[in-house]
Backbone as XML, in Angstrom:
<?xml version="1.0"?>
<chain id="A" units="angstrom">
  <residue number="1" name="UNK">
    <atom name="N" x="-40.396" y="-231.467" z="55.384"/>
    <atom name="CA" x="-39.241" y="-232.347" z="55.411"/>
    <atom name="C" x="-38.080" y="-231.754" z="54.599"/>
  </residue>
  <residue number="2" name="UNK">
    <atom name="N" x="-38.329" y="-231.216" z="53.414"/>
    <atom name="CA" x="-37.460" y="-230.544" z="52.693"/>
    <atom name="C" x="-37.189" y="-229.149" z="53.368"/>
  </residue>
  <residue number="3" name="UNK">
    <atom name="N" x="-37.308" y="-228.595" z="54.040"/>
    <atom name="CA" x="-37.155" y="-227.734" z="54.986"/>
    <atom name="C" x="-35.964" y="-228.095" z="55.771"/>
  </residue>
  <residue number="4" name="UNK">
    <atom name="N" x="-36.348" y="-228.794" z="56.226"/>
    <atom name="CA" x="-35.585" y="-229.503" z="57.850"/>
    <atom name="C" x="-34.495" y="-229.633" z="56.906"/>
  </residue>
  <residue number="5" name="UNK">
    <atom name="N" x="-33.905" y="-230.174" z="55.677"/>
    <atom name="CA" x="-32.947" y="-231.160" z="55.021"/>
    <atom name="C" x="-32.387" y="-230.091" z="54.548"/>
  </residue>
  <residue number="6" name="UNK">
    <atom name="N" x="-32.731" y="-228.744" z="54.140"/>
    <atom name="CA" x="-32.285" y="-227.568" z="53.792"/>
    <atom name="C" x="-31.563" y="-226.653" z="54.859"/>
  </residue>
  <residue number="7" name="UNK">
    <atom name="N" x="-32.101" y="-226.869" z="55.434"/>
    <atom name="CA" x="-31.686" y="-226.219" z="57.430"/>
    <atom name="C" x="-30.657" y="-227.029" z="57.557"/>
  </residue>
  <residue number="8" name="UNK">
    <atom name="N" x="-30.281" y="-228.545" z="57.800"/>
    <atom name="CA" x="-29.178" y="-229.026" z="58.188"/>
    <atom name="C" x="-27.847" y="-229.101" z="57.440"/>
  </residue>
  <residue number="9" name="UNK">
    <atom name="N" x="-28.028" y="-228.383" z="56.096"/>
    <atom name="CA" x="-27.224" y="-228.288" z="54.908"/>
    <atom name="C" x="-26.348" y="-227.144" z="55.008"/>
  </residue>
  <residue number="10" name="UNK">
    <atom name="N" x="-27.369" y="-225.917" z="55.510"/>
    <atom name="CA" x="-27.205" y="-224.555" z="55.564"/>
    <atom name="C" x="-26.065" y="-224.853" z="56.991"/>
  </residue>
  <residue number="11" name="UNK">
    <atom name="N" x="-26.663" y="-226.055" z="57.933"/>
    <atom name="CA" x="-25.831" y="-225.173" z="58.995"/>
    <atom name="C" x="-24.778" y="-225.820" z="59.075"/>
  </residue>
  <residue number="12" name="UNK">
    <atom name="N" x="-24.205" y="-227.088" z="58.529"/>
    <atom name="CA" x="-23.382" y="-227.921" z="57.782"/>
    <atom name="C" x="-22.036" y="-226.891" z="56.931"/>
  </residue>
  <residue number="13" name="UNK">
    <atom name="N" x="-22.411" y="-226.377" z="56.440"/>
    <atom name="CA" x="-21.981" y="-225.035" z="55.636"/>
    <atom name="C" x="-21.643" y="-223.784" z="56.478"/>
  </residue>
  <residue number="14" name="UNK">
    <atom name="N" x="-21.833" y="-223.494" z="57.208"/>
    <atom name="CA" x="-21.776" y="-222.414" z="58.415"/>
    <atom name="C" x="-20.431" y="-223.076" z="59.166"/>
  </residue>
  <residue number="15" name="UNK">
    <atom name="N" x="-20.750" y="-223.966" z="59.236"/>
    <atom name="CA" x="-19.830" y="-224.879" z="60.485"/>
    <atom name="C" x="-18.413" y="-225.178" z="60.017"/>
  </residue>
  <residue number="16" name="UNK">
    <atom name="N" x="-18.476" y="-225.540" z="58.744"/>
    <atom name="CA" x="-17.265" y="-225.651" z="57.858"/>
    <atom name="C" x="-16.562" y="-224.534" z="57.275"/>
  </residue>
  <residue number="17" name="UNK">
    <atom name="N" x="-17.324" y="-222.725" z="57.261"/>
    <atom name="CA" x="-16.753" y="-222.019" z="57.113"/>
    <atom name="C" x="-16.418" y="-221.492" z="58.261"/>
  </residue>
  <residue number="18" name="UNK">
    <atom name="N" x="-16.656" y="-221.627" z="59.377"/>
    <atom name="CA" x="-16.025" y="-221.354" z="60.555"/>
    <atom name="C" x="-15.000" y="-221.951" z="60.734"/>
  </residue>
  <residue number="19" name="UNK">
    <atom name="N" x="-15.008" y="-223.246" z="60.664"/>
    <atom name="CA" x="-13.675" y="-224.252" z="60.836"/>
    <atom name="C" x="-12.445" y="-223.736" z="60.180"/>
  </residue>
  <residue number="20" name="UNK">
    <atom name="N" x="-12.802" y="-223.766" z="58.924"/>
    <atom name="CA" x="-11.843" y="-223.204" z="58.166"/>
    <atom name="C" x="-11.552" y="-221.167" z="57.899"/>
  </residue>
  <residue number="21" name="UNK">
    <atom name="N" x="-11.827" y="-220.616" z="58.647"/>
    <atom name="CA" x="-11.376" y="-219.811" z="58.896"/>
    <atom name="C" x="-10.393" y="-219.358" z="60.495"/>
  </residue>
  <residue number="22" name="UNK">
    <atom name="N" x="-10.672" y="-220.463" z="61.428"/>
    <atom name="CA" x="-10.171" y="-220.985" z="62.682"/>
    <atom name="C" x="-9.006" y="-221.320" z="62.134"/>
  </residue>
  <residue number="23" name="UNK">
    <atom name="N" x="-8.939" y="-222.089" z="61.160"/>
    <atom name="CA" x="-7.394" y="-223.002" z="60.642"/>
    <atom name="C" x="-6.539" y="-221.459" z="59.916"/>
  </residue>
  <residue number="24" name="UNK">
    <atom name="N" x="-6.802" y="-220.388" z="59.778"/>
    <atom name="CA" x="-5.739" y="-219.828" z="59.155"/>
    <atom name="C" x="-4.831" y="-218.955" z="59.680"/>
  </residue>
  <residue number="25" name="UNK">
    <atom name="N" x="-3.634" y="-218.514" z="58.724"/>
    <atom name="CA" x="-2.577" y="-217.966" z="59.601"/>
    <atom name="C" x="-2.673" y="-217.231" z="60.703"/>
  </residue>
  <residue number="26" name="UNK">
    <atom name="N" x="-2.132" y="-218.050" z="61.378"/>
    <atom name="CA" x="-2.012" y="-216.997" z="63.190"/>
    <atom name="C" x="-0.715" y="-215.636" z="62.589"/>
  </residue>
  <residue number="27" name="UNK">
    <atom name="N" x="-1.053" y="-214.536" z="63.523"/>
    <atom name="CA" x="0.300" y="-213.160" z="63.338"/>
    <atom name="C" x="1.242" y="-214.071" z="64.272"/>
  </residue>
  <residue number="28" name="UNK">
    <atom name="N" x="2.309" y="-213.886" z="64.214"/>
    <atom name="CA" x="3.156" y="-214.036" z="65.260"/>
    <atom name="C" x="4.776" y="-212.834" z="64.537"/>
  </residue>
  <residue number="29" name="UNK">
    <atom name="N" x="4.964" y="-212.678" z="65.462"/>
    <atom name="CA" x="6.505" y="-211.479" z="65.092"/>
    <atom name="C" x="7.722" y="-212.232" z="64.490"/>
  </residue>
  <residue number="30" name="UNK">
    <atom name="N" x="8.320" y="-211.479" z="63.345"/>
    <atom name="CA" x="9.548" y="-212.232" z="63.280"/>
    <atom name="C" x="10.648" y="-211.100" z="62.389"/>
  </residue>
  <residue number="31" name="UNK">
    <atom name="N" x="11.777" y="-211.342" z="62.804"/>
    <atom name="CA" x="12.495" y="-210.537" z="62.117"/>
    <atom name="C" x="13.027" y="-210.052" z="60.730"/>
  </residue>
  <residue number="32" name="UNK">
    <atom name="N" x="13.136" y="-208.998" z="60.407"/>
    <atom name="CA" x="12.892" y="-208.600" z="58.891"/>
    <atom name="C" x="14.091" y="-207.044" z="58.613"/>
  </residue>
  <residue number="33" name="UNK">
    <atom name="N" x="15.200" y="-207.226" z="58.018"/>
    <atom name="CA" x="15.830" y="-206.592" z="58.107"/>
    <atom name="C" x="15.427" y="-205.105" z="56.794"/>
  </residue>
  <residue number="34" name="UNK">
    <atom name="N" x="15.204" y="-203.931" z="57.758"/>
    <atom name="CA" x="14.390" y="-202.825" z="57.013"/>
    <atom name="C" x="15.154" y="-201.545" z="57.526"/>
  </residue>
  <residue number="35" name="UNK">
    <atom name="N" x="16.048" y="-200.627" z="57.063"/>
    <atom name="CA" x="16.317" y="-199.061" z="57.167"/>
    <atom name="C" x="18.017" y="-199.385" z="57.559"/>
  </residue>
  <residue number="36" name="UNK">
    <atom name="N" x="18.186" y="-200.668" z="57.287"/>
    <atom name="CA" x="19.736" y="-200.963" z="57.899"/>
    <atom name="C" x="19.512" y="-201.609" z="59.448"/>
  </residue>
  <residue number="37" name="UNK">
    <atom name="N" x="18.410" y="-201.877" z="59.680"/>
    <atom name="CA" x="18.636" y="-202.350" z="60.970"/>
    <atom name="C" x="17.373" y="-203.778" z="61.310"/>
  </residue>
  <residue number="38" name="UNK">
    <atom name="N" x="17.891" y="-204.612" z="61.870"/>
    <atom name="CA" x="16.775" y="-205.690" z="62.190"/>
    <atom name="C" x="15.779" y="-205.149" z="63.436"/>
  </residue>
  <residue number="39" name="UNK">
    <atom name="N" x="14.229" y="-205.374" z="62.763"/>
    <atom name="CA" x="12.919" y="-205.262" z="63.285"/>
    <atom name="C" x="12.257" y="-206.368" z="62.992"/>
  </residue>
  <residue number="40" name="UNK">
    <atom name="N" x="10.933" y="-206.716" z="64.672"/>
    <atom name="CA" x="10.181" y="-207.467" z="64.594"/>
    <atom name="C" x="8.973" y="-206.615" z="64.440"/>
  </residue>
  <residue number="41" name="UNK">
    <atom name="N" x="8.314" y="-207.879" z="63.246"/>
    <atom name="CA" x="7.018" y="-207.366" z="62.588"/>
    <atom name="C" x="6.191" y="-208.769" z="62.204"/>
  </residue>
  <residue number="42" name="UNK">
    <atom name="N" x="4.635" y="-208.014" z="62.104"/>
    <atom name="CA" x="3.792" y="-209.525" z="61.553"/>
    <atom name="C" x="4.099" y="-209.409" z="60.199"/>
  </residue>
  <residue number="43" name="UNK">
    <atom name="N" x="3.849" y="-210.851" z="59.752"/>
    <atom name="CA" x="3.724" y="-211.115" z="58.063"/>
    <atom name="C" x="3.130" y="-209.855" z="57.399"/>
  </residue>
  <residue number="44" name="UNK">
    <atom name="N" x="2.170" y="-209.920" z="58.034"/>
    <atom name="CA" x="0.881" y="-208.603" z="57.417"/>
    <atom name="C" x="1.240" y="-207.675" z="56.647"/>
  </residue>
  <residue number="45" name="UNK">
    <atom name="N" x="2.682" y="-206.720" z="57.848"/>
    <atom name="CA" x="3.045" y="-205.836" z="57.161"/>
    <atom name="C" x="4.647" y="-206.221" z="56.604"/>
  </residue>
  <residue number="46" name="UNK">
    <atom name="N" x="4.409" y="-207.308" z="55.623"/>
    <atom name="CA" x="5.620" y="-207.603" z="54.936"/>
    <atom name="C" x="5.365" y="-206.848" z="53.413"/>
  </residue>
  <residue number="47" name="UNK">
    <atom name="N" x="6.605" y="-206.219" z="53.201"/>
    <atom name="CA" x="6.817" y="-205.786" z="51.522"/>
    <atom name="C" x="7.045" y="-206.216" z="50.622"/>
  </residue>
  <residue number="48" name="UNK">
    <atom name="N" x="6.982" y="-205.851" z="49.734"/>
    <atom name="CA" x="7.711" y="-207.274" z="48.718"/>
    <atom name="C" x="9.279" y="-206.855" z="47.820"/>
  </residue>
  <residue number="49" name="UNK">
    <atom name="N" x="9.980" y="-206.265" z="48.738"/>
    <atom name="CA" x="11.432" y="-206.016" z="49.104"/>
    <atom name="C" x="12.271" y="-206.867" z="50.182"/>
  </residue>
  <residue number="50" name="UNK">
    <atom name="N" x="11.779" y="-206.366" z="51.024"/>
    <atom name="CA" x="11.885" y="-206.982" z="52.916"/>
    <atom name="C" x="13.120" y="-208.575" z="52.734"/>
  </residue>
  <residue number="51" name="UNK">
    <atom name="N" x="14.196" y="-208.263" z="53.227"/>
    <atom name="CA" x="14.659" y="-209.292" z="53.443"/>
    <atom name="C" x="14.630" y="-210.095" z="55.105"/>
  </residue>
  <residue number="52" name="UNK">
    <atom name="N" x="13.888" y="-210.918" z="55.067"/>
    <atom name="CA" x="13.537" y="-211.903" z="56.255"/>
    <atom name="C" x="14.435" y="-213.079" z="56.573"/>
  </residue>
  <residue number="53" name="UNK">
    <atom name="N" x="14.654" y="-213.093" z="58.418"/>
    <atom name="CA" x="15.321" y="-214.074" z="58.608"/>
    <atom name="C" x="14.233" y="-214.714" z="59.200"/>
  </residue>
  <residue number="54" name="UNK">
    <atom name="N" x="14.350" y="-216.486" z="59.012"/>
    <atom name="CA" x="13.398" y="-217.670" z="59.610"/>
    <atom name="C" x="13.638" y="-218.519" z="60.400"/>
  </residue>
  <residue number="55" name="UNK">
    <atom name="N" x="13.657" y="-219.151" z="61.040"/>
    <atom name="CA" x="14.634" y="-220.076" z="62.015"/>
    <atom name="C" x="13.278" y="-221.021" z="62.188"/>
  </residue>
  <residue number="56" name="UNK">
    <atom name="N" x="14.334" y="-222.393" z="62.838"/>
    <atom name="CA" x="13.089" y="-223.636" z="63.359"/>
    <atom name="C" x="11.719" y="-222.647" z="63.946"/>
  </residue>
  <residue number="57" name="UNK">
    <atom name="N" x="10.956" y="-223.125" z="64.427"/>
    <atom name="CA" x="10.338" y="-222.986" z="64.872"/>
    <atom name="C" x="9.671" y="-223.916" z="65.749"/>
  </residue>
  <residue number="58" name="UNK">
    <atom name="N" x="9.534" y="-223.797" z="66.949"/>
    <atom name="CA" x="8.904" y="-225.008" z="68.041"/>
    <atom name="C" x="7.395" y="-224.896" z="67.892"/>
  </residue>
  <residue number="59" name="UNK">
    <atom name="N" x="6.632" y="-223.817" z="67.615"/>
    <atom name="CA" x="5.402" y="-223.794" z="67.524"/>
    <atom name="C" x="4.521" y="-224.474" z="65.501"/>
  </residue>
  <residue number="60" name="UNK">
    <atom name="N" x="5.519" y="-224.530" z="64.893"/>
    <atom name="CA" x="5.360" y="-224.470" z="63.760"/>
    <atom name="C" x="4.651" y="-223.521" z="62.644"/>
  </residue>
  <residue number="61" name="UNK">
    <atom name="N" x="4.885" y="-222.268" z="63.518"/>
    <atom name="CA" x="4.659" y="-221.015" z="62.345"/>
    <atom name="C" x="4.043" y="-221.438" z="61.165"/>
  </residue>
  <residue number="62" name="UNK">
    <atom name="N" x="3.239" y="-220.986" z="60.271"/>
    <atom name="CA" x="3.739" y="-220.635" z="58.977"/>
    <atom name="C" x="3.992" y="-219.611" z="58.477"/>
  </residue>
  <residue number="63" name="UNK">
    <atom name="N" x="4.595" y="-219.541" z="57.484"/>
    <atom name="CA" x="5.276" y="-218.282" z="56.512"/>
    <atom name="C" x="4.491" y="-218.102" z="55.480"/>
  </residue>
  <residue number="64" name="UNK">
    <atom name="N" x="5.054" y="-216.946" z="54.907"/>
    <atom name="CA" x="4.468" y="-216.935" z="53.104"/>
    <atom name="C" x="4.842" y="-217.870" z="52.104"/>
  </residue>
  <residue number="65" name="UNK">
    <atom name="N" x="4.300" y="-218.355" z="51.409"/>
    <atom name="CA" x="4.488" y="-219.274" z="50.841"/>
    <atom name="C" x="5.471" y="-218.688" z="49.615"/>
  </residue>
  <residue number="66" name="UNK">
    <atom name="N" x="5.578" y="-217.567" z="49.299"/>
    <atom name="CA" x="6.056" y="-217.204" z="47.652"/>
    <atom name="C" x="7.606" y="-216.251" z="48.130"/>
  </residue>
  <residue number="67" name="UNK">
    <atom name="N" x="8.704" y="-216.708" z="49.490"/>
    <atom name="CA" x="9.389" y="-216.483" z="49.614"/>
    <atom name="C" x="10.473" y="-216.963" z="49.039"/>
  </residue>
  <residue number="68" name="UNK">
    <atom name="N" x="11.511" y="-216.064" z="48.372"/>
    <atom name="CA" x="12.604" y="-216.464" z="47.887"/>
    <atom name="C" x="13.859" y="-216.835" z="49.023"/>
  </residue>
  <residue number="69" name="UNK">
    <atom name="N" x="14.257" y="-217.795" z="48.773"/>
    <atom name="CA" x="15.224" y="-218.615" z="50.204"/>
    <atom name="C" x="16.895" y="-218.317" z="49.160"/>
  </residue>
  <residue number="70" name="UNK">
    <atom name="N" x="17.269" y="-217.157" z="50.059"/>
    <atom name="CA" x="18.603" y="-217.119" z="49.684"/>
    <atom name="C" x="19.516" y="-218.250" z="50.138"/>
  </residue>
  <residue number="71" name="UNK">
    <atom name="N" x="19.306" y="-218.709" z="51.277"/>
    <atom name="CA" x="20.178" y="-219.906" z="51.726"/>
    <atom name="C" x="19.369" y="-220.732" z="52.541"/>
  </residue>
  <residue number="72" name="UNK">
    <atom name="N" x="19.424" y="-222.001" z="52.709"/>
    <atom name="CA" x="19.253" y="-223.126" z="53.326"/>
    <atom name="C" x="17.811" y="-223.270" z="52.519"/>
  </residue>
  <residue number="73" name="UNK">
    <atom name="N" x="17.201" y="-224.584" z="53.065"/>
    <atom name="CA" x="16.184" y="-225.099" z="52.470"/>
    <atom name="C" x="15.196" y="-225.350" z="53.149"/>
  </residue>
  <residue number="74" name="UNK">
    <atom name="N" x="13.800" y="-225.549" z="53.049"/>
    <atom name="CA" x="12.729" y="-226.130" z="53.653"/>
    <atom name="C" x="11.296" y="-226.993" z="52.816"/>
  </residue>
  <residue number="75" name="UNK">
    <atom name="N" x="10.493" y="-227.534" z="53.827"/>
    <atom name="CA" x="9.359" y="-228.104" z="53.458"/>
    <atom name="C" x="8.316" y="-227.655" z="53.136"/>
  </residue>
  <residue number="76" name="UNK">
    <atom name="N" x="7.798" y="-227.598" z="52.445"/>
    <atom name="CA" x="6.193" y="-226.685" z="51.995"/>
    <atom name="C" x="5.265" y="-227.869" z="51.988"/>
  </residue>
  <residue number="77" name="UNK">
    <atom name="N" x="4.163" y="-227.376" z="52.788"/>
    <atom name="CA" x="3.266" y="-227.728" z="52.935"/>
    <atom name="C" x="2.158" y="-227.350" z="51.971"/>
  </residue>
  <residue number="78" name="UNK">
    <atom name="N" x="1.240" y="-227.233" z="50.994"/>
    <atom name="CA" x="0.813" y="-226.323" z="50.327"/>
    <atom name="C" x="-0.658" y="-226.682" z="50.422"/>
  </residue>
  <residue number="79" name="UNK">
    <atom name="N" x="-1.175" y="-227.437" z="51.340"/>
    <atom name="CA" x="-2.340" y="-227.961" z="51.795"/>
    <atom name="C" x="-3.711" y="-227.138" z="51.675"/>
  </residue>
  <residue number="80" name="UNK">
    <atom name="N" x="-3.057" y="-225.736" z="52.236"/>
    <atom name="CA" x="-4.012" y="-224.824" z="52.416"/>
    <atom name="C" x="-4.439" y="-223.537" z="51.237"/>
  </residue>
  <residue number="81" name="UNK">
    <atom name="N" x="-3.079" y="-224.440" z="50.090"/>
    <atom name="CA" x="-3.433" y="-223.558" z="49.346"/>
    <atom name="C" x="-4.214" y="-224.323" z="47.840"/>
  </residue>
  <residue number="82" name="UNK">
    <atom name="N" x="-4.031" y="-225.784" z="47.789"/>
    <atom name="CA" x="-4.430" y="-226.069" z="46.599"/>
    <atom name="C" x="-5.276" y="-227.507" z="47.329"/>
  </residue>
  <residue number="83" name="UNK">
    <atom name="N" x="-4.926" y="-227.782" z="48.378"/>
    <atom name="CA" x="-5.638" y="-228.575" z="48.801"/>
    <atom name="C" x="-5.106" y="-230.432" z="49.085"/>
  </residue>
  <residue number="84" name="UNK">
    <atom name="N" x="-4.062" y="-230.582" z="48.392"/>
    <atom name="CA" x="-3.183" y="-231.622" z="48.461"/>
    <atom name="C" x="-2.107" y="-231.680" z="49.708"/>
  </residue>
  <residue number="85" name="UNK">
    <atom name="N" x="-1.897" y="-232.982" z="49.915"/>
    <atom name="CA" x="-1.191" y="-233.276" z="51.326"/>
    <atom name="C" x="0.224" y="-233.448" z="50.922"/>
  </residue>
  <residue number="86" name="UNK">
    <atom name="N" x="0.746" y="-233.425" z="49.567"/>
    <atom name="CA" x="2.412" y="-233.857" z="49.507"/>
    <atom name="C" x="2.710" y="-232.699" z="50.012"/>
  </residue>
  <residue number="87" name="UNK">
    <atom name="N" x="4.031" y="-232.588" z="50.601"/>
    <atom name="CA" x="5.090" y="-231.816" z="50.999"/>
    <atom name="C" x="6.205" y="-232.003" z="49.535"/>
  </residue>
  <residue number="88" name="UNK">
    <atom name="N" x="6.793" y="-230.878" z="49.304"/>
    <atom name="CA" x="7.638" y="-230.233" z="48.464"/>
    <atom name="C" x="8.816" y="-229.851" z="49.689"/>
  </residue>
  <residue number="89" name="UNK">
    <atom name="N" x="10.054" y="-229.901" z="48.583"/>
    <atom name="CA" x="11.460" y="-229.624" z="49.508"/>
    <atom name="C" x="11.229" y="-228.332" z="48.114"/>
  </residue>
  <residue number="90" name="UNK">
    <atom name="N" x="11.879" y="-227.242" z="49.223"/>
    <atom name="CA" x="12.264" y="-226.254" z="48.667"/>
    <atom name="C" x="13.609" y="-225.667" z="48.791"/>
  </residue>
  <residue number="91" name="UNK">
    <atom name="N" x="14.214" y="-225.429" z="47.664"/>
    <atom name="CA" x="15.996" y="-225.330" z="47.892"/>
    <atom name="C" x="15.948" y="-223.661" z="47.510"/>
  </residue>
  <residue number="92" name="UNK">
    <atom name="N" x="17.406" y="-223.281" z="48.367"/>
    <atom name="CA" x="17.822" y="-222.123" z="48.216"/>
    <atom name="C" x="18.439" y="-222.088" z="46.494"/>
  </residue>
  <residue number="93" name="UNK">
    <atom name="N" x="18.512" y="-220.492" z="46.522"/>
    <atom name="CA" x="18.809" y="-219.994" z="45.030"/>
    <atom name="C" x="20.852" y="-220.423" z="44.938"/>
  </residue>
  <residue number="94" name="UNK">
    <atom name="N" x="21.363" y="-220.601" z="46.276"/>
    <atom name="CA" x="22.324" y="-221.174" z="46.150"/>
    <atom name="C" x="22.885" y="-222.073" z="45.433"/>
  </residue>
  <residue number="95" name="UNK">
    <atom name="N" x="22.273" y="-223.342" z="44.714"/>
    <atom name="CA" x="21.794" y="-224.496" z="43.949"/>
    <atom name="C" x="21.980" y="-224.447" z="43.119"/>
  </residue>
  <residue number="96" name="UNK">
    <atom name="N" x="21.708" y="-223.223" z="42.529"/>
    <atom name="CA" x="21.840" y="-223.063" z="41.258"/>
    <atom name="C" x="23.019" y="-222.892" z="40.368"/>
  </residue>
  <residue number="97" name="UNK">
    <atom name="N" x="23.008" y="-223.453" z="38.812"/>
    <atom name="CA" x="24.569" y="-223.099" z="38.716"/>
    <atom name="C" x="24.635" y="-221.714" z="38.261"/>
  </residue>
  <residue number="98" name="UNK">
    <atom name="N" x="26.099" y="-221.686" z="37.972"/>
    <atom name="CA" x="25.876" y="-220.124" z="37.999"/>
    <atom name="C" x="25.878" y="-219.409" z="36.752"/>
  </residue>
  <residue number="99" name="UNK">
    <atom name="N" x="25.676" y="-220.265" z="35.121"/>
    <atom name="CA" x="25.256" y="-219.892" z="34.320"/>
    <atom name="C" x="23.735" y="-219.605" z="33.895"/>
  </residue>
  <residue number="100" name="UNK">
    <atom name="N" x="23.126" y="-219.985" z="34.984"/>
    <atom name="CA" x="21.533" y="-220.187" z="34.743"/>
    <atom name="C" x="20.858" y="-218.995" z="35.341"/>
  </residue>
  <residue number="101" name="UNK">
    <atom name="N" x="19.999" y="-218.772" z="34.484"/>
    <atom name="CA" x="19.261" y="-217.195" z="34.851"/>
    <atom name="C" x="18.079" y="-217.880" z="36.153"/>
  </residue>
  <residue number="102" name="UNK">
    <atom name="N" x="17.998" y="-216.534" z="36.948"/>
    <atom name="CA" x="16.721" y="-216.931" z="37.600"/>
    <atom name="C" x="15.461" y="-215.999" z="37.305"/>
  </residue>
  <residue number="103" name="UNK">
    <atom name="N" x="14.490" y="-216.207" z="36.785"/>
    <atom name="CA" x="13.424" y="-215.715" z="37.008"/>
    <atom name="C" x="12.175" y="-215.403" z="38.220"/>
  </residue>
  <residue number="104" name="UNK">
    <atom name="N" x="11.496" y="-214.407" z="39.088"/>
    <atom name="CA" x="10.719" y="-214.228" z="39.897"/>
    <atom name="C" x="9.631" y="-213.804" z="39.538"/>
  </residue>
</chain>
């Protein structure tokens, strides 16, 4: 009996790391301005230079989460990273006044 209850635990556990590896970032292409000229590329091979443009999205993409937003603003979801459902507004560095240092 403790067998059987060990078996349905194990595969309980199997099932949920499948799930949740199903749920993570899809590649999809997006533009990233690199050598003086705009190229489409996956996240994957993003630098941590790379200035990126983002637009709506109809499919609902996600992005990297630790992008600096020179202009306009958006919603973060951070669900997948700490596990909580609030959404955060995230504002561009625009906002800021202009005696205030920024740190990255």
């Amino acid at each position: 009996m403790l067998a059987i209850f060990e078996m349905l635990i194990v595969k309980q556990q199997v099932m949920n790391i499948t799930m949740i590896r199903n749920m993570g970032n899809k590649r999809y292409p997006f533009n990233i301005y690199r050598n003086k000229k705009w190229v489409k590329i996956n996240f994957d091979q993003l630098l941590f230079d790379n200035l990126v443009t983002i637009g709506r999205s109809l499919n609902n993409n996600n992005v990297p989460y630790d992008l600096l937003l020179l202009r306009g603003s958006c919603i973060l979801d951070k669900s997948m990273l700490k596990g909580g459902s609030v959404s955060q507004m995230k504002e561009s560095i625009q906002t800021l006044e202009p005696n205030r240092y920024f740190y990255y």
